[in-house]
N, C-alpha and C positions, 0 to 999 in steps of 0.2 A: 627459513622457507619463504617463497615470494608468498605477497599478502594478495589475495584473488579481488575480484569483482564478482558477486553472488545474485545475480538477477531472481528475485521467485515474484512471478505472476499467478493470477488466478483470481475469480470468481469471488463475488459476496459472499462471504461464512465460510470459504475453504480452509480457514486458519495459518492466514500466510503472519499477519502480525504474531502471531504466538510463536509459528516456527520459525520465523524469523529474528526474532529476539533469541528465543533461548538457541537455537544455532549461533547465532551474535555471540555469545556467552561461552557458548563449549571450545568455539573460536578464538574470542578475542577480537573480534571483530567489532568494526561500527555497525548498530541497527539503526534504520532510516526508513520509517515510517513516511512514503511520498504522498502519502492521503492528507496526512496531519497538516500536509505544505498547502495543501490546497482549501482545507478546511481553514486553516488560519487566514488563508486570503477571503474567505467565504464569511465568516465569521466579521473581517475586516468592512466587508461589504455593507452587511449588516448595519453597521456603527455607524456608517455613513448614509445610509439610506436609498443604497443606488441598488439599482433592479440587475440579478444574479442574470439576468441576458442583455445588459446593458456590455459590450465587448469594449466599448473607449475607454468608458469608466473602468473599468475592473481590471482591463489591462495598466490603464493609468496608475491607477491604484498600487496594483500589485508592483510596479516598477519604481514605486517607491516607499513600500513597504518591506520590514526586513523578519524576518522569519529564520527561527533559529531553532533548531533542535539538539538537544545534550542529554546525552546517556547516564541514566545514573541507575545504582544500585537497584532502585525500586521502579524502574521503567525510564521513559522517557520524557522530560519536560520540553514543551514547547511554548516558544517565545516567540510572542507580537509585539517588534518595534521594544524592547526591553520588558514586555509586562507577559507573565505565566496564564496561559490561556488555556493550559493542558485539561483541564473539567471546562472549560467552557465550550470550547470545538467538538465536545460530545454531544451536544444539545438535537434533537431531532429536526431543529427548523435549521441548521447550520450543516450537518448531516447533506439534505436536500440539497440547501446549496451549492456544496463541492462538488455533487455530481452535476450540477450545470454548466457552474460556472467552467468545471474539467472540458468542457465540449467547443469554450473557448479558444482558438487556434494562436493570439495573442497571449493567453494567459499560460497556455502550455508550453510557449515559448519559453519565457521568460523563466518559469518554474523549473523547466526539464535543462534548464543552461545551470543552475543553480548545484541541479542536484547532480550535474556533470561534474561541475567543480568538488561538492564532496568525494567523488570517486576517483579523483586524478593519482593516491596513493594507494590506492588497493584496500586491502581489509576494511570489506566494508560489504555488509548484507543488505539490500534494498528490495522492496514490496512495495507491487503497485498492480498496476495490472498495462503499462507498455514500458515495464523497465528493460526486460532483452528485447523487445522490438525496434525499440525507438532512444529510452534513454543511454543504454549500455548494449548496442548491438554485438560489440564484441567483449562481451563479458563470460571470463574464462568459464563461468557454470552457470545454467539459467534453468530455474524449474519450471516447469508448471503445475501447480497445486488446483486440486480438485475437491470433488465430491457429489456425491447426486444431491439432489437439489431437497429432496426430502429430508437428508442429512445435514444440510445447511441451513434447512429453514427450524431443525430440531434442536440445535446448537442455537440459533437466536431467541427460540422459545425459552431456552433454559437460560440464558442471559437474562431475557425480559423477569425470568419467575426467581434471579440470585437479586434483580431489581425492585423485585414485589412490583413490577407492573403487568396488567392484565396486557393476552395475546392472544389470538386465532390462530391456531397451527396451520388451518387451513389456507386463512390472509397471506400468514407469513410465506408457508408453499407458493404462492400466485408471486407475490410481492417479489422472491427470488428468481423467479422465473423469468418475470416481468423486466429486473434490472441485468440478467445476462443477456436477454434479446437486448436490450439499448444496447448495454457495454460493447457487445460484440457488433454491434451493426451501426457503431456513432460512426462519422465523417472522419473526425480526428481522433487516432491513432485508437483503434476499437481494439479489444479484447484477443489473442490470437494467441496460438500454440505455435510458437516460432520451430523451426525445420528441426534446430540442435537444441532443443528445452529435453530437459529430462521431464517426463509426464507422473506425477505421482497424484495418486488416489488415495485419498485420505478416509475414505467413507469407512472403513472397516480398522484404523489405525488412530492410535492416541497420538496428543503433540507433539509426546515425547520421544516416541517410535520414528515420527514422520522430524522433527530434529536430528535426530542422532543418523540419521539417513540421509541428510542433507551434508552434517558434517563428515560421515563417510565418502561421498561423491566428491569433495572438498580435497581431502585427505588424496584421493585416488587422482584427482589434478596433478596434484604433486609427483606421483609417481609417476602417471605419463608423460611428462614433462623433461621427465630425469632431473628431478629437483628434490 
């Protein structure tokens, strides 16, 4: 069977990294975390001391920084310039970052050229939220992963409470709310339900449900394809 390009966009907390892994898996597919690429640049930032809206710097930066991600068994390791960063680019101040530094138009260059070249052989699942827009516009299957925002912000409570870290359900409500209005209304390449996305709503469906859903759409390429 040809090895597809698997675009899934979507929202903070709609569970594109989970569905996109374990699809990866039921696949055989590569999972490519495009957040991780930019967190590692943000994180990179950091080290050096330059300001996440500084665009020379960071561009600079990131152009000669090397950033690597590899699948394994137990998720995904990411790599800064040879050193394992993967618990480090979870950090809530490095978090913040990525989403600034992403608003970057140099930085998104650079990164979205990167993550073209992982794609040039097909089998390969990507989340982000302008992968069918912008990174893989013609990408044989592009979702759009959802949820209502109360649903979103209920899944990061329950993250914060498997963390034993205190949360607002309420904050969190606002907080999600707050980063769809940016995503979708940034300069560079904002948040969008492209024309041919398939739209899936996840509010009332496990990972598992909205996975095996994804690798069914997948499956059904193939057959309209006559392949």
């Amino acid at each position: 069977m040809r090895r597809l390009v698997i675009a899934i966009d979507g929202p903070v907390g709609s569970g594109k990294s989970a569905v996109a892994r374990r699809a990866a898996d039921m696949l055989g597919y590569t999972y490519v975390d495009s957040g991780a690429m930019y967190r590692a640049v943000a994180l990179a930032s950091l080290r050096q001391g330059f300001s996440f809206d500084s665009e020379e710097q960071v561009e600079a930066l990131t152009a000669r920084t090397r950033v690597e991600l590899r699948t394994a068994a137990d998720g995904t390791t990411v790599l800064l310039d040879g050193e394992d960063v993967t618990q480090a680019i979870r950090s809530e101040e490095v978090s913040q970052g990525a989403s600034r530094i992403a608003l970057l138009p140099g930085v998104r260059r650079l990164l979205v050229a990167q993550q073209q070249r992982m794609g040039r052989e097909g089998g390969i699942i990507m989340e982000g939220r302008d992968i069918g827009s912008v990174v893989f516009p013609n990408a044989e299957l592009k979702i759009f992963l959802t949820a209502s925002a109360e649903v979103r912000a209920r899944r990061r409570w329950r993250e914060y409470q498997r963390k034993n870290k205190a949360a607002d359900f309420v904050a969190l409500v606002r907080e999600v709310r707050e980063r769809d209005e940016r995503d979708s209304h940034r300069v560079v390449s904002p948040l969008v339900l492209c024309n041919d996305a398939v739209l899936i709503d996840s509010s009332a469906m496990e990972e598992e449900e909205v996975a095996r859903l994804v690798t069914l759409l997948a499956r059904e390429r193939f057959t309209t394809d006559g392949e």
